[in-house]
C-alpha positions as CSV (number, residue, x, y, z in Angstrom):
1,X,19.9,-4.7,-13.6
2,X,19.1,-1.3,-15.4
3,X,21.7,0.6,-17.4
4,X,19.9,3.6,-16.8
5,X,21.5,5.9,-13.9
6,X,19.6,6.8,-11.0
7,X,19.7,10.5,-10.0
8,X,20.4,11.2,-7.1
9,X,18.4,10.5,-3.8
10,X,15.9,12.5,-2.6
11,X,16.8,14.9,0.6
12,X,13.9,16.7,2.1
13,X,16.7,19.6,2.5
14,X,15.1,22.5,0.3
15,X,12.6,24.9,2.2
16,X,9.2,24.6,-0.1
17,X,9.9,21.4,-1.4
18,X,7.2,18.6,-0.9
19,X,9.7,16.3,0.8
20,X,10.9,19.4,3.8
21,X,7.0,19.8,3.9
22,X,6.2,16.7,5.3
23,X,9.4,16.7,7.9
24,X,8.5,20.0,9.0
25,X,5.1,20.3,9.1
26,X,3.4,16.5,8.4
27,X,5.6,15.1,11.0
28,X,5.0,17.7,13.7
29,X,1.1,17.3,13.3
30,X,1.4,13.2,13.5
31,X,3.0,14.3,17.0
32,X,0.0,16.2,18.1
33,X,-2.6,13.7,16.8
34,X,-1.0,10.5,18.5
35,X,-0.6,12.7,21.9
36,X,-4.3,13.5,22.1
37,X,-5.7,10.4,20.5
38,X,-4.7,8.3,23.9
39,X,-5.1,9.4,27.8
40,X,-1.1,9.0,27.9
41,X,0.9,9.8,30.9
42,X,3.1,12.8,31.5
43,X,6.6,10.3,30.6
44,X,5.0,9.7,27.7
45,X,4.0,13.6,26.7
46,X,7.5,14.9,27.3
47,X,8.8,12.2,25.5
48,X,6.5,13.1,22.6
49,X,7.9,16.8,22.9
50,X,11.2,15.4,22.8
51,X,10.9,14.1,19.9
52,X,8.4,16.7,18.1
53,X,11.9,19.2,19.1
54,X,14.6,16.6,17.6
55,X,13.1,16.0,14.9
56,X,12.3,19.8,13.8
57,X,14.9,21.2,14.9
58,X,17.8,18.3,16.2
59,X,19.6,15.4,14.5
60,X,19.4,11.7,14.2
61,X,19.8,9.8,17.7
62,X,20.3,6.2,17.6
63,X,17.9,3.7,19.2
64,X,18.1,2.8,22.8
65,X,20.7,-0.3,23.4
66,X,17.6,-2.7,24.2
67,X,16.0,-2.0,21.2
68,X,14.8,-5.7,19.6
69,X,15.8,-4.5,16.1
70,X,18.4,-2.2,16.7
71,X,21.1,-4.0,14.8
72,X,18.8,-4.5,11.9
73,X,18.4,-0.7,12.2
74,X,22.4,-0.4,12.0
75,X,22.4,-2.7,8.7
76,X,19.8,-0.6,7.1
77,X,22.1,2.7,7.6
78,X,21.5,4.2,10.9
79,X,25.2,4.2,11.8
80,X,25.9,6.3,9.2
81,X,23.2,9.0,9.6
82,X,23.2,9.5,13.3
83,X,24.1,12.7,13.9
84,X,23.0,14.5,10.9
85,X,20.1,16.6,10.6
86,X,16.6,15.0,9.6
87,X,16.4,16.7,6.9
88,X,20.1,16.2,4.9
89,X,19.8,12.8,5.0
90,X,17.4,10.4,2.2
91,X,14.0,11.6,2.4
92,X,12.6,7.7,2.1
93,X,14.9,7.2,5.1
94,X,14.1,10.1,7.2
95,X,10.3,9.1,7.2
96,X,10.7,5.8,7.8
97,X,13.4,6.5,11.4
98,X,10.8,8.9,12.3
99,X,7.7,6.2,12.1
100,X,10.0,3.7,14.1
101,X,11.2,6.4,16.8
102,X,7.4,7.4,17.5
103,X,6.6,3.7,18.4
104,X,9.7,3.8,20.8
105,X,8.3,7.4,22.4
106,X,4.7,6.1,22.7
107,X,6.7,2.6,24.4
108,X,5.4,0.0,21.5
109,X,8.1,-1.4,22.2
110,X,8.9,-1.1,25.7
111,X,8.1,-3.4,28.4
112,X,5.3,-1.0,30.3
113,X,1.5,-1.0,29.5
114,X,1.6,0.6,26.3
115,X,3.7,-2.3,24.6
116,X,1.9,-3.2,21.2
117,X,-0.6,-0.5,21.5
118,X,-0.6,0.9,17.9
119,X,-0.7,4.6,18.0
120,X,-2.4,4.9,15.4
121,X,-5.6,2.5,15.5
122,X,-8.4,5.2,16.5
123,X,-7.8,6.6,13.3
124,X,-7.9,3.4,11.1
125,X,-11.3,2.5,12.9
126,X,-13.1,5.5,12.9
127,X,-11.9,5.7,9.0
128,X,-13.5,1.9,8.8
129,X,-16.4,3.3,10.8
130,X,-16.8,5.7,8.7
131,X,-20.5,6.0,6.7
132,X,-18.6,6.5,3.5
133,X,-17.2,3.0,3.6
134,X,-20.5,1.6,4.4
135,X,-21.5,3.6,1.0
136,X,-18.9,2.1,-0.7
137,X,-19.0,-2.0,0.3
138,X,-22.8,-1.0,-1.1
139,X,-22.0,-0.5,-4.1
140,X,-20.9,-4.0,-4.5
141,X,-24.4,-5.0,-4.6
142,X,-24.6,-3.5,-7.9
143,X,-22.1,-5.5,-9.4
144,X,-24.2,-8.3,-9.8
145,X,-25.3,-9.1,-13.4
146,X,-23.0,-6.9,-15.0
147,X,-20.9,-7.8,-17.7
148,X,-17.5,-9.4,-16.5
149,X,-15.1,-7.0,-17.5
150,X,-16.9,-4.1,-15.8
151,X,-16.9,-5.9,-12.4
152,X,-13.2,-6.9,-13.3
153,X,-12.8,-3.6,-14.2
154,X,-14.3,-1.9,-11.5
155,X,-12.9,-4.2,-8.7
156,X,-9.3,-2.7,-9.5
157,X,-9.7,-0.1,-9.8
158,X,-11.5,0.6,-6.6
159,X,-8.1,-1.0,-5.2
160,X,-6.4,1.5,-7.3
161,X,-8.6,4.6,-6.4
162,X,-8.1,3.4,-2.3
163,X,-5.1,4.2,-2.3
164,X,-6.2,7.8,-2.0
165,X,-7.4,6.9,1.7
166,X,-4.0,7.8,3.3
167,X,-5.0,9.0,6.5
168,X,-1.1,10.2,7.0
169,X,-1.3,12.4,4.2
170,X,-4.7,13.8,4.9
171,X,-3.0,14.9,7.9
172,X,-0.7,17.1,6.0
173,X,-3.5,18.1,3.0
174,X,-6.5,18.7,4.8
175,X,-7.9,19.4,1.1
176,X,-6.8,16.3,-0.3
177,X,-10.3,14.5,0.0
178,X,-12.1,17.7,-2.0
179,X,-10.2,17.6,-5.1
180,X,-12.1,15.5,-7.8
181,X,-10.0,12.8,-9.1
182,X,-9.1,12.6,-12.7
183,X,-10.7,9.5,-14.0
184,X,-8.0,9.6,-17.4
185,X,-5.4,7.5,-15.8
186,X,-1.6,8.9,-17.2
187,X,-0.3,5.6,-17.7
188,X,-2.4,2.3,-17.6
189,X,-0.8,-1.4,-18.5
190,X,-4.1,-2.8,-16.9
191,X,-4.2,-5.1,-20.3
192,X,-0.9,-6.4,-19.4
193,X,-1.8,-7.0,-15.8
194,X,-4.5,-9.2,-17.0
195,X,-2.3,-11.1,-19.1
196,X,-0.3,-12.0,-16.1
197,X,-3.2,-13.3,-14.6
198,X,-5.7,-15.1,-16.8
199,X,-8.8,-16.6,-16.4
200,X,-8.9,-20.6,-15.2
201,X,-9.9,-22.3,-18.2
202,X,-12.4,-24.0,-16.1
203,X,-14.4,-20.8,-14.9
204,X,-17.7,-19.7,-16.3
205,X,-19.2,-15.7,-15.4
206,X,-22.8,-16.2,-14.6
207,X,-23.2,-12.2,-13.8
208,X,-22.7,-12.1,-10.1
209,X,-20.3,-11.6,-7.7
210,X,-21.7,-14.0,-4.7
211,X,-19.6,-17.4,-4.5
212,X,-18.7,-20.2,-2.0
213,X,-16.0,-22.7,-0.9
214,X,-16.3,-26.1,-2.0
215,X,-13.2,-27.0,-0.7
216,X,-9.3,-26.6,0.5
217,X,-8.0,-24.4,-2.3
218,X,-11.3,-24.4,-4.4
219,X,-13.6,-21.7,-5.5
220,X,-16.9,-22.2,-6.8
221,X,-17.5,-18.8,-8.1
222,X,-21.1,-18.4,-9.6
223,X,-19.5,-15.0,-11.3
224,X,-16.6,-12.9,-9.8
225,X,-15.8,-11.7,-13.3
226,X,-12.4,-11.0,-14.6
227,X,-10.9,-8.3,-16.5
228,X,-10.8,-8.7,-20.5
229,X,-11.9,-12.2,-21.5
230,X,-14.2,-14.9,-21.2
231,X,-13.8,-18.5,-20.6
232,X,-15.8,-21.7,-20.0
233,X,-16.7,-23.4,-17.2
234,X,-16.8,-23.3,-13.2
235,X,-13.7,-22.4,-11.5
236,X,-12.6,-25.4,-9.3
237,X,-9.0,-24.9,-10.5
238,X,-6.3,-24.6,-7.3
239,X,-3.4,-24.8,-9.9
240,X,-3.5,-21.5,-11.0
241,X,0.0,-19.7,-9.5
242,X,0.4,-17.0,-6.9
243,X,0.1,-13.7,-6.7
244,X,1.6,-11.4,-3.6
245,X,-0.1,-8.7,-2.8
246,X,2.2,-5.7,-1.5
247,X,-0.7,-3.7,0.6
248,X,0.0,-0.3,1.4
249,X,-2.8,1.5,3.5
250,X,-5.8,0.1,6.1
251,X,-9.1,0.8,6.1
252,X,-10.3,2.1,3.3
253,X,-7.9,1.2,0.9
254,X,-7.4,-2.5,2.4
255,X,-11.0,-3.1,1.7
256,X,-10.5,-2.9,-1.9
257,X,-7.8,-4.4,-1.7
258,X,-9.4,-7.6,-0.1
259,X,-12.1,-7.4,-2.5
260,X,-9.9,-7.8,-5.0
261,X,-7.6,-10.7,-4.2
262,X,-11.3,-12.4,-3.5
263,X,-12.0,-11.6,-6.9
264,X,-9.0,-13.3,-8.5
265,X,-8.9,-16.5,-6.6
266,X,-12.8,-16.5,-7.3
267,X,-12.0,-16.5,-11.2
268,X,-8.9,-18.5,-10.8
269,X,-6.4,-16.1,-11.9
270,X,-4.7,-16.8,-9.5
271,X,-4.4,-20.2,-6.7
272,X,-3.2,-18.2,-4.1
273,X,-2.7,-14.6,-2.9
274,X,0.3,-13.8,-0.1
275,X,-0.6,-10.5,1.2
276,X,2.1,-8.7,2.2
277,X,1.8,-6.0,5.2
278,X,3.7,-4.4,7.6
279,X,5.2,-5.8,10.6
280,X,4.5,-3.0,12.8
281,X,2.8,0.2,12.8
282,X,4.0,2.8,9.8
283,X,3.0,5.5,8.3
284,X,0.0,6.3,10.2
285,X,-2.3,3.9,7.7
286,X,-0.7,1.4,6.9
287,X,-1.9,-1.5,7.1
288,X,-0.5,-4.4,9.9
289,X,-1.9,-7.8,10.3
290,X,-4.9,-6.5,13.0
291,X,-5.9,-4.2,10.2
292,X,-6.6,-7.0,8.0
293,X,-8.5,-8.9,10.7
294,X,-10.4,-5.6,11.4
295,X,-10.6,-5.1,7.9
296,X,-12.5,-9.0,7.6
297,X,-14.3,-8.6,10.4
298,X,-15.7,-5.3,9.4
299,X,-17.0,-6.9,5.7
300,X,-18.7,-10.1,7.3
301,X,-20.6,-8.0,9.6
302,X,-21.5,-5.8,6.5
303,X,-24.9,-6.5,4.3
304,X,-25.4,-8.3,0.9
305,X,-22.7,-9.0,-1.2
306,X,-19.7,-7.4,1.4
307,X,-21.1,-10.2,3.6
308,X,-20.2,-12.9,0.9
309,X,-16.7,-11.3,0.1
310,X,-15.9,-11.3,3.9
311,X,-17.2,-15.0,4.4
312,X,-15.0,-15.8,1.1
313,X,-11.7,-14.0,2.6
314,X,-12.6,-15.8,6.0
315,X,-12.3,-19.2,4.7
316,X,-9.3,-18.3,2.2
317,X,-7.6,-17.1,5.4
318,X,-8.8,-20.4,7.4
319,X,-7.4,-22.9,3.7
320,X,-4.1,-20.7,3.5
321,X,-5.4,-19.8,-0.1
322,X,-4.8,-15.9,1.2
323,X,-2.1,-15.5,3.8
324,X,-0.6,-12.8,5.3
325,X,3.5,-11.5,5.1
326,X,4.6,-9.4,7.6
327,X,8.3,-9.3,6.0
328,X,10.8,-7.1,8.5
329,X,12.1,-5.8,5.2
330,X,8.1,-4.2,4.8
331,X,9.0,-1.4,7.0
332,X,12.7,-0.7,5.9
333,X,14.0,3.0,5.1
334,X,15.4,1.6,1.5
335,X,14.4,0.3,-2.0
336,X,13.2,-2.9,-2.9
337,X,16.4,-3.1,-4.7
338,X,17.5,-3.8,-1.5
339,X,15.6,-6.4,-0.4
340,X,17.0,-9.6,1.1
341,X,17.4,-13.1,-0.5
342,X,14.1,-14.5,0.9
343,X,11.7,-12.0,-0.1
344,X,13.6,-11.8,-3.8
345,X,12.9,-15.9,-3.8
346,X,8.7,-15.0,-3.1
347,X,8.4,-12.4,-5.8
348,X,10.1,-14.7,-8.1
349,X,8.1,-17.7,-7.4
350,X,5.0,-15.1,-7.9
351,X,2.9,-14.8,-10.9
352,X,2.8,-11.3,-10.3
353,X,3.5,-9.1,-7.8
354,X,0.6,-5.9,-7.3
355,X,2.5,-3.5,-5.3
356,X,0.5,-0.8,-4.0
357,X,0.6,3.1,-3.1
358,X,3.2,6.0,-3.5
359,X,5.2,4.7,-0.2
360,X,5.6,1.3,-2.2
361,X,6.1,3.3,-5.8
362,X,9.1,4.9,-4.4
363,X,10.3,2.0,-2.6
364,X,10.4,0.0,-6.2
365,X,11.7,2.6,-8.7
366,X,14.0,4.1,-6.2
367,X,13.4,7.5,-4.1
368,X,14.9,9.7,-6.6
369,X,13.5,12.4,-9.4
370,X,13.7,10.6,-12.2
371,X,12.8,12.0,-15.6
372,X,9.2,11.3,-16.1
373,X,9.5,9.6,-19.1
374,X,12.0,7.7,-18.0
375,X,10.8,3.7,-18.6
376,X,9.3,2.1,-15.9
377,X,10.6,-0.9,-17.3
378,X,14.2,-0.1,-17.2
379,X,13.8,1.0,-13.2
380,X,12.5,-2.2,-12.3
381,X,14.5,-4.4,-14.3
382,X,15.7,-5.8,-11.1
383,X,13.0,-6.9,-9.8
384,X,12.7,-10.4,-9.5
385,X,9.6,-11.3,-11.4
386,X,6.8,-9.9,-13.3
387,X,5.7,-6.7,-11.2
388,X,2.5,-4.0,-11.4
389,X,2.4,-0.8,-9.3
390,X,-0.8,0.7,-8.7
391,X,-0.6,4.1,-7.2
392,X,-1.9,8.2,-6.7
393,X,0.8,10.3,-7.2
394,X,0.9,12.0,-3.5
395,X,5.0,12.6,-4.2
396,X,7.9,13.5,-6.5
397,X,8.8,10.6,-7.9
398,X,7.0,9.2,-11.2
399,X,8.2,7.1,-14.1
400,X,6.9,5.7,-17.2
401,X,5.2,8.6,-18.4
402,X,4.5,9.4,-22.5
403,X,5.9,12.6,-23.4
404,X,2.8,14.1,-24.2
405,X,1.2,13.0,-21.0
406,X,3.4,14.8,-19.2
407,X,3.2,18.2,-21.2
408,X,-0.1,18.3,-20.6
409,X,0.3,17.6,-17.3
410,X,2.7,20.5,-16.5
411,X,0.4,23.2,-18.8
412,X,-2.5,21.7,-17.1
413,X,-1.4,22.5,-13.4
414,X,2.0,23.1,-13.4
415,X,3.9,20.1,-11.0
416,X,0.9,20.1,-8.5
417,X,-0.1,16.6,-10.3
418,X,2.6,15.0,-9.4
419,X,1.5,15.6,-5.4
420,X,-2.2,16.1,-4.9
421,X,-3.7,13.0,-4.9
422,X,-6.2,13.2,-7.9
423,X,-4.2,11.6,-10.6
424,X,-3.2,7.6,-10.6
425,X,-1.4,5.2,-12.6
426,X,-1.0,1.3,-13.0
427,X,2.1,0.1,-14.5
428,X,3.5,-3.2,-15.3
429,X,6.7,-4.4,-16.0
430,X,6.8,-8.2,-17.5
């Protein structure tokens, strides 16, 4: 565990602050978009104002006596924060209650006709839909025959870059997608991520990114590249260890995300990916286990090489070389410092663990304003095994930051970098 104290948590009490932002103005507009995204019924509409007035202007209720994970609910703190206004209690927590009473007001949960209808799927598909992520599976096509560290190279960081695709806080920053992002990344331990996971001695880049399955936990790749090396051979290796993939948004950013854990168990860096998602609906985009068959289905029914990466993740899904990890603990109001025995027992029997977004960032470094330059290292020295975090800064919270990065930063644009979306970071802690 670190020595270095944590400040304290973050409250979304001050007027102006990012944090009272989203509870007063992201949160209400959610409300309105789930209420006309579905024909719902007039129970359904006053419970939606119900809620849009508590949690503006109420406090914290607790959730209904039936409520399947009520008493998990109680564990993870509601006991003590019912009552108390949305907006004194952790910020981290406060969004997450919100997420999981909007399912209950919609009925998600309930036994009616609405059970399991996620709230927010029109979104997620007309984002998939969209002609701009037909642009970019195109671009895949000119991968082929480049050199393997630029298809490496470019793979994450189109999982990196994604992670701007966050249709929740689009929502709130209807400006977001106009702002250019800055390519300079202000901190970036890709080198070290590599490291974590190299190349199967056994694999061999021909200059292409088009592969098959030869087998139950066997790639032949005939050249999904990897990032700063070369090796020899063809990549028939199913030794190599795992790697868990913490996903963060659908869509556009799973995509990516997919791509990229094709690419590694194509080049053998790794034998297996887990890909962990969310066991329910959250924060708008994020991604559940449909959106990852939505995701699939939407790349083998694209053209050229996105055709080839979706027949690959298929089959991985089919072998159990990629599986999906719908952890309860996925959608909890706390840190992964937090984080039960049996998903501490994964990440340590992972290679690495990638976890991705700014949900995610704050949920691993803890939801608190930390000193930029305060180590990234020394915040995630409990984690439980090697760990990278590949994120936009949409939030407060950043670590790991050199000095002069960070003046810059602040003469550039003041603390608007730290929110808006254009700047990104990977970090790694070994």
């Amino acid at each position: 565990m670190s020595d270095t104290p944590a400040p304290p948590v973050i409250l979304g009490d001050e007027p102006g602050s990012f944090p009272h932002g989203v509870l007063a103005e992201r949160h209400p507009a959610i409300i309105r978009q789930v209420r006309e995204a579905f024909p719902y019924g007039p129970d359904i509409h006053r419970s939606l104002d119900a809620l849009l007035d508590n949690c503006t202007k109420g406090v914290i209720e607790p959730l209904f006596a039936g409520a399947p994970d009520r008493d998990r609910w109680r564990t993870w703190g509601l006991d003590a924060y019912v009552g108390r206004s949305w907006f004194d209690v952790p910020w981290l927590w406060s969004e997450s209650y919100f997420y999981r009473r909007l399912l209950d007001t919609v009925g998600y949960f309930g036994p009616g006709p609405w059970r399991g209808i996620d709230p927010f799927r029109p979104f997620k598909l007309a984002e998939l839909d969209a002609p701009e992520t037909d642009e970019e599976l195109a671009v895949l096509d000119t991968l082929d025959g480049r050199p393997v560290e630029e298809r490496a190279r470019a793979l994450l960081h189109g999982s990196l870059w994604g992670n701007r695709a966050d249709l929740g806080f689009r929502l709130s920053d209807v400006e977001a997608e106009k702002r250019a992002a800055v390519t300079g990344l202000v901190a970036d331990d890709s080198e070290t991520l590599w490291s974590l996971l190299p190349v199967a001695d056994t694999y061999t880049d021909t200059g292409t990114e088009t592969g098959s399955r030869t087998g139950a936990g066997t790639w032949a790749d005939t050249g999904a590249g990897a990032g700063t090396g070369t090796s020899t051979g063809t990549s028939t290796s199913s030794g190599a260890g795992t790697l868990c993939l913490v996903a963060d948004n659908a869509g556009r950013e799973l995509i990516p995300d997919l791509l990229l854990a094709a690419h590694l168990l194509a080049s053998g860096r790794c034998g297996r990916v887990v890909l962990h998602v969310k066991p329910y609906p959250y924060y708008v985009s994020d991604a559940t286990t449909a959106d990852v068959v939505d995701a699939l289905r939407k790349l083998t029914a694209a053209r050229g090489a996105a055709a080839d990466f979706g027949r690959r993740l298929w089959a991985a899904m089919a072998d159990g070389t990629l599986t999906v990890r719908a952890h309860p603990f996925s959608a909890a109001p706390l840190p992964y410092a937090a984080m039960p025995d049996d998903l501490r027992a994964e990440f340590a029997a992972a290679s690495l663990t990638i976890v991705k977004g700014d949900l995610n960032y704050r949920r691993l470094v803890g939801d608190s304003r930390w000193r930029p330059t305060t180590p990234f290292a020394d915040v995630t020295a409990y984690f439980p095994g090697p760990v990278a975090a590949l994120r936009t800064l949409k939030s407060d919270v950043i670590t790991g930051l050199e000095a002069g990065t960070e003046a810059a930063l602040v003469a550039a644009e003041g603390q608007r970098w730290r929110t808006g979306g254009t700047h990104a970071l990977i970090q790694v802690r070994e």
